[in-house]
VMD Tcl script that draws the C-alpha trace (Angstrom):
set ca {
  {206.10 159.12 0.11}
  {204.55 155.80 0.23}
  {204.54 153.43 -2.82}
  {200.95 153.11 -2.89}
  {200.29 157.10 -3.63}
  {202.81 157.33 -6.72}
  {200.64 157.15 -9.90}
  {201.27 153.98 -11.74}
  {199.75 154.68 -14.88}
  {200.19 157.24 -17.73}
  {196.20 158.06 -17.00}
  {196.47 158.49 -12.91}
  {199.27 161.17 -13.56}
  {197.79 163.01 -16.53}
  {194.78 162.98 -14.15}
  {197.00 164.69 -11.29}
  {198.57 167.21 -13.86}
  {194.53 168.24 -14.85}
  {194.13 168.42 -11.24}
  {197.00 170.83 -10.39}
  {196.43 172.70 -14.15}
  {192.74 173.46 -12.73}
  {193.68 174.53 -9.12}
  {196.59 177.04 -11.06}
  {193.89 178.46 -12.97}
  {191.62 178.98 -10.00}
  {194.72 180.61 -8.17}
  {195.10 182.59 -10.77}
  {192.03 183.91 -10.77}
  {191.51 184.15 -6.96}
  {194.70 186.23 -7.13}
  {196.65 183.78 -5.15}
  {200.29 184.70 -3.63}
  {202.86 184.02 -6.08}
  {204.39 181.62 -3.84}
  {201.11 179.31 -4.41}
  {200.89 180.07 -7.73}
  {205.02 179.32 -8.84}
  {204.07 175.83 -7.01}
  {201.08 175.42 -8.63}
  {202.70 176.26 -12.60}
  {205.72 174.48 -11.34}
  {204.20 171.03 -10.52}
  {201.75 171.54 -13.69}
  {205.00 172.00 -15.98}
  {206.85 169.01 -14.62}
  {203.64 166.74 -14.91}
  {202.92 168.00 -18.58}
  {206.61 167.24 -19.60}
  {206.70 163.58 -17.69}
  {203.79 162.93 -19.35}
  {205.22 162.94 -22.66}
  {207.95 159.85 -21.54}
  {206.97 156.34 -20.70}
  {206.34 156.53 -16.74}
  {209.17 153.28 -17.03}
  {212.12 155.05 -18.26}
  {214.55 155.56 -15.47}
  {215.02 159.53 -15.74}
  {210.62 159.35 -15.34}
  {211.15 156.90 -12.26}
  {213.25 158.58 -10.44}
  {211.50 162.65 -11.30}
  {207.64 161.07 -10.10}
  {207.82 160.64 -6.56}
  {209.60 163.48 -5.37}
  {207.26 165.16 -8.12}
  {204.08 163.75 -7.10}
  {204.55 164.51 -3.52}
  {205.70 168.31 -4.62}
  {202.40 168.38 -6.78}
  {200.18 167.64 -3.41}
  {201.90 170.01 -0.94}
  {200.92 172.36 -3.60}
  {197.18 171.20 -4.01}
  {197.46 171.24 -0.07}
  {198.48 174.88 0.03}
  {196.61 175.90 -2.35}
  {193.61 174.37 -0.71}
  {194.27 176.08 2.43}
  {195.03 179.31 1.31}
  {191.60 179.28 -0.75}
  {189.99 178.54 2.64}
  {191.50 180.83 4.78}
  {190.74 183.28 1.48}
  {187.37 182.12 1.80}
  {186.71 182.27 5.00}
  {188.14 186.01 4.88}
  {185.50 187.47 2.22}
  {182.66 185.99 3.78}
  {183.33 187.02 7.55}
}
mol new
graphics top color blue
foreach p $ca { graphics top sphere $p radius 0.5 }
foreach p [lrange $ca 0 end-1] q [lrange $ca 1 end] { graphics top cylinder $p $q radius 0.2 }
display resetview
């Protein structure tokens, strides 16, 4: 994952945790495959917890990029799934 796309503030990764809470309770509801949803509730966990701990203390450092970039191949499948979910109802 790039530098540039790794939240550098407490606010830009609460912001990504609201993000991922909302799409887990939109999977939820859309009955989502577990697999989408454990990604989902798994990313949302991690963020809630690292958001507690200054983003600067090495344990935080070294959890947020592998996190972040686990947190958007979740938003990613979720988004697709919800399309191809979509797309499925309405045909």
């Amino acid at each position: 994952m790039s530098e540039e796309n790794i939240p550098k503030t407490p606010l830009e990764l609460r912001h990504l945790g609201r993000e991922v809470k909302t799409a887990l309770e939109l999977a939820i509801a859309a009955l989502a495959p577990s697999n989408v949803l454990d990604a989902l509730a798994n990313s949302a966990g991690f963020l809630d917890a690292v958001a507690e701990l200054p983003l600067d203390s090495p344990a935080v450092a070294a959890l947020v990029p592998a996190l972040v970039s686990r947190t958007r191949a979740a938003l990613k499948a979720w988004a697709s799934w919800r399309e191809e979910h979509l797309r499925k109802v309405s045909a």
